[in-house]
N, C-alpha and C positions, 0 to 999 in steps of 0.2 A: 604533494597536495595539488589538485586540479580545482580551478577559480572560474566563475564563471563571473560576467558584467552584468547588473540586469538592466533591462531596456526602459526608455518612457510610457514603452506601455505594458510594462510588467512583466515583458521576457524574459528569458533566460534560453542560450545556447548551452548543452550538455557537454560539456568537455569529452573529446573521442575515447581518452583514458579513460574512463568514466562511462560512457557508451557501452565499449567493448567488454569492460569488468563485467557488466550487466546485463550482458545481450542484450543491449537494446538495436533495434531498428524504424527503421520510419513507419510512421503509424501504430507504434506501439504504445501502449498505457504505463505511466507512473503515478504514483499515489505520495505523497507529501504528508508523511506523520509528524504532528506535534505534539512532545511529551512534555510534563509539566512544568519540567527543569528550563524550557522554554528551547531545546533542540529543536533540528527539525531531521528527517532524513527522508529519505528518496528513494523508495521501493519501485518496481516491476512491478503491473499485474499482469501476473504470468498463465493466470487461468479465467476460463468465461463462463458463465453459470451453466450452459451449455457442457461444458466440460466435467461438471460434477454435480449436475441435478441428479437429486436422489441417492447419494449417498452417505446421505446422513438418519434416512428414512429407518426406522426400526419398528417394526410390528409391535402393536403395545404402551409406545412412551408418550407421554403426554406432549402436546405441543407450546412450543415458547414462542413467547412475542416477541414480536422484531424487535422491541424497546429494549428489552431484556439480553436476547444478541448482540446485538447494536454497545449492550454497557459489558456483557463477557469480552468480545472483541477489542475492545477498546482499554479494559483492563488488563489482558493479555497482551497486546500494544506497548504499556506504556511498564509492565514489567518485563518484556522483552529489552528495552532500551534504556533501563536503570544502571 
């Protein structure tokens, strides 16, 4: 298990184990999921919207609102981490 201290002003140093498991590097993004159960976990964002604008685009389908996104996302989330 790798432990991290966190700081007076909210830091946290990412343990190397922990780094490395994750490929992380400096100037890289993490994203902080909380599920209901009151976990938390520590993902990678490992892609830029750059990276996959437009492919989601299908000729024909109606379009969703981000609100509606935003609640699939979130409950794919939090049954991933059950």
């Amino acid at each position: 298990m790798a432990l991290a201290t966190l700081t007076s002003k909210g830091q946290i140093t990412i343990p190397k184990v922990v780094r490395d498991s994750l490929h992380l590097h400096t100037g890289d993004k993490v994203e902080f999921v909380i599920t209901e159960d009151g976990n938390a976990f520590l993902m990678p964002v490992t892609k830029r919207v750059d990276d996959v604008f437009g492919r989601l685009h299908k000729p024909g389908r109606k379009p969703i609102s981000v609100e509606k996104i935003d609640s699939m996302i979130k409950q794919k989330m939090q049954a991933t981490f059950r």
